[in-house]
C-alpha positions as a LaTeX table, in Angstrom:
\begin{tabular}{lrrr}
\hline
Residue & $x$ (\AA) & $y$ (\AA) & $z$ (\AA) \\
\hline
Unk1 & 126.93 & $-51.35$ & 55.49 \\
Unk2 & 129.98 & $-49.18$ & 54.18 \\
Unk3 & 133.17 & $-51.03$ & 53.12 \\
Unk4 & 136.85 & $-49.38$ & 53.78 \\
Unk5 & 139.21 & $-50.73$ & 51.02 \\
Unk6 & 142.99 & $-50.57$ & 52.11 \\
Unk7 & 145.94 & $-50.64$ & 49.10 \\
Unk8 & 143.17 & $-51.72$ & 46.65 \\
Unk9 & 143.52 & $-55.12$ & 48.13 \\
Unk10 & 142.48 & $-55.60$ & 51.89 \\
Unk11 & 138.41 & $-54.92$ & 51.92 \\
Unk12 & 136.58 & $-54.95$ & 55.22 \\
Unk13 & 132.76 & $-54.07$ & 56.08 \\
Unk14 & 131.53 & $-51.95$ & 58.72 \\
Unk15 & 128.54 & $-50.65$ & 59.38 \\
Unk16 & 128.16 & $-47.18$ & 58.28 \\
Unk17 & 128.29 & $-45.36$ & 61.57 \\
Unk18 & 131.45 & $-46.99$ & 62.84 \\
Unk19 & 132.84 & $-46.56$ & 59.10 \\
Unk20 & 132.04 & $-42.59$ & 59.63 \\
Unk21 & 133.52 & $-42.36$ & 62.83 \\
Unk22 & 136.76 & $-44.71$ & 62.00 \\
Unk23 & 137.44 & $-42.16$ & 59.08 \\
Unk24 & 137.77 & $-39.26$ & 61.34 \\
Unk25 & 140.36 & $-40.95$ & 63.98 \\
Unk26 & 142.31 & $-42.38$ & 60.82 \\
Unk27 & 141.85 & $-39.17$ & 58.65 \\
Unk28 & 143.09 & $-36.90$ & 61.56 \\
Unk29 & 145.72 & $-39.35$ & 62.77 \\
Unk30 & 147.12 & $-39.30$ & 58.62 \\
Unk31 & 146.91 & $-35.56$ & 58.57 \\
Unk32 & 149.29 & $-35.07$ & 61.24 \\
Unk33 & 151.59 & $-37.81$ & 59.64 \\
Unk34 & 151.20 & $-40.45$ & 62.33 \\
Unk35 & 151.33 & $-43.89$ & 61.00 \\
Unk36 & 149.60 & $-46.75$ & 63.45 \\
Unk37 & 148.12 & $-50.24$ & 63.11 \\
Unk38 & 144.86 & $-50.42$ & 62.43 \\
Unk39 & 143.43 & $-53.96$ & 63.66 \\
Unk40 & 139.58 & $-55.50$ & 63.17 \\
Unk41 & 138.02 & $-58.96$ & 63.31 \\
Unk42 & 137.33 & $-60.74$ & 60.42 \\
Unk43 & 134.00 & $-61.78$ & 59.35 \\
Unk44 & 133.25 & $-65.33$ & 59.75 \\
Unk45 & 133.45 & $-66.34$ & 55.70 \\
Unk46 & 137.15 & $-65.33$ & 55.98 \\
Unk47 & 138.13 & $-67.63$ & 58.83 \\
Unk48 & 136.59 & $-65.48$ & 62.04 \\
Unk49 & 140.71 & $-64.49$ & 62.11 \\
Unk50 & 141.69 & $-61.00$ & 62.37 \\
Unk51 & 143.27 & $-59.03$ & 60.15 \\
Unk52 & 145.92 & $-55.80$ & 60.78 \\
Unk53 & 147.15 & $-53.20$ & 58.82 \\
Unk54 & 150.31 & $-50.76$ & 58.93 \\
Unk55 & 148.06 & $-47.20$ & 57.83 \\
Unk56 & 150.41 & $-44.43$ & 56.95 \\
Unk57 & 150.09 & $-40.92$ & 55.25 \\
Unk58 & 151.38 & $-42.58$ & 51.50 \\
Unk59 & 148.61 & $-45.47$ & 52.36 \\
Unk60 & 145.67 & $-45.78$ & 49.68 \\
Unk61 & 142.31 & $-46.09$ & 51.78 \\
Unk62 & 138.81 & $-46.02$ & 49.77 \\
Unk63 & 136.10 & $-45.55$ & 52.33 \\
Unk64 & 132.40 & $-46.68$ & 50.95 \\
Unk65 & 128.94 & $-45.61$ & 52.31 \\
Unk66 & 125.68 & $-47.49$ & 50.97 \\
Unk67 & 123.84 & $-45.22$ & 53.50 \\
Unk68 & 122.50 & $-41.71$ & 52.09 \\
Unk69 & 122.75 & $-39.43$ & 54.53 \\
Unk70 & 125.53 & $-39.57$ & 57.16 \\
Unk71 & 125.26 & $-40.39$ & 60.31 \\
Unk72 & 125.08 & $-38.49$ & 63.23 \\
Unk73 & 128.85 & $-38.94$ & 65.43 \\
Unk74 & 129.29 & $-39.66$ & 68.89 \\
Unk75 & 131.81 & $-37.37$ & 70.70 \\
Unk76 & 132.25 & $-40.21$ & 73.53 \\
Unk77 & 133.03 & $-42.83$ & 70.84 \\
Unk78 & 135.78 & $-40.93$ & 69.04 \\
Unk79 & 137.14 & $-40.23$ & 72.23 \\
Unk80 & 137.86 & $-44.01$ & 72.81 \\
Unk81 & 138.86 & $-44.88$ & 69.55 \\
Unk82 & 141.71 & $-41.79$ & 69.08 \\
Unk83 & 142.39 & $-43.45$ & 72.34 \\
Unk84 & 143.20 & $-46.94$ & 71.27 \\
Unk85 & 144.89 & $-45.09$ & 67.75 \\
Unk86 & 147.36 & $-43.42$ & 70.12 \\
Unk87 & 147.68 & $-46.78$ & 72.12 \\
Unk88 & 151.13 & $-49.42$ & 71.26 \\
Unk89 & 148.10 & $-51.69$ & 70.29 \\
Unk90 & 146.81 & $-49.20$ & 67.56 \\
Unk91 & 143.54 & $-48.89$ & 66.52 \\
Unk92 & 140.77 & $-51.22$ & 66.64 \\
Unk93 & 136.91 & $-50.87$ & 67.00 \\
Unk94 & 136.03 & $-50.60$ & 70.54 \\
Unk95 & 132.21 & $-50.57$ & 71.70 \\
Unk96 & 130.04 & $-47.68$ & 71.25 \\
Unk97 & 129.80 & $-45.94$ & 74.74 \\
Unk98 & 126.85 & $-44.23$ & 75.64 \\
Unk99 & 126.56 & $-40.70$ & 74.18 \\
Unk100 & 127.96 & $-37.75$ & 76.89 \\
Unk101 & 124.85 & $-36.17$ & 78.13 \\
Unk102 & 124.35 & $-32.87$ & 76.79 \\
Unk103 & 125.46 & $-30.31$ & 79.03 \\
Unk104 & 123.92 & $-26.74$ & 79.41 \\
Unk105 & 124.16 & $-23.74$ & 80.73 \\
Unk106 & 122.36 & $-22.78$ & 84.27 \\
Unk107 & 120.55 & $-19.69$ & 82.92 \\
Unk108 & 119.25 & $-22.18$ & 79.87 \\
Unk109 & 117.57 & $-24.39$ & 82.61 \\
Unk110 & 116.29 & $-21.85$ & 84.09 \\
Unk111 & 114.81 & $-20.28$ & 81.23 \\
Unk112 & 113.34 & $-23.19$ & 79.95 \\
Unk113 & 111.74 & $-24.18$ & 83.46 \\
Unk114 & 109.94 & $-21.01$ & 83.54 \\
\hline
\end{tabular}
């Protein structure tokens, strides 16, 4: 479970894969000096509210991993959350999809048939 701490005030928990892939949409969306809302559900010892945030480049954001190693990121995933950043809603933490299949190369297939 990794925690993102917003201002040094607001602190929310998300698992450690969907903190890892949250990072990059909100890390890429800061480096290009985009400000959006960034809106999540609170956990039920809070209220079971929601909570949303106005994240822009001067914005002080702490992301935490308890994990060790990080974890492997899901193209299709990113995808729909840049997605839902570059939506009027903002961003928010949509459902994994399934990963994209891989794709390959005819000649690999081939190959590796043979």
């Amino acid at each position: 479970m990794g925690k993102l701490i917003y201002e040094n005030a607001v602190k929310v928990d998300f698992e450690d894969r969907a903190l890892a892939h949250l990072q990059l949409v909100i890390t890429t969306k800061l480096r290009r000096r985009e400000g959006f809302h960034f809106t999540w559900k609170d956990d039920a010892s809070i209220g079971n509210g929601r909570t949303s945030v106005w994240v822009h480049p001067e914005a002080s954001l702490v992301f935490k991993y308890y994990g060790s190693r990080p974890p492997r990121l899901n193209h299709a995933w990113l995808e729909a959350l840049v997605a839902a950043a570059n939506s009027p809603a903002g961003l928010y933490l949509v459902p994994e999809p399934a990963p994209a299949t891989e794709t390959r190369d005819i000649g690999e297939l081939v190959t590796a048939d043979v």
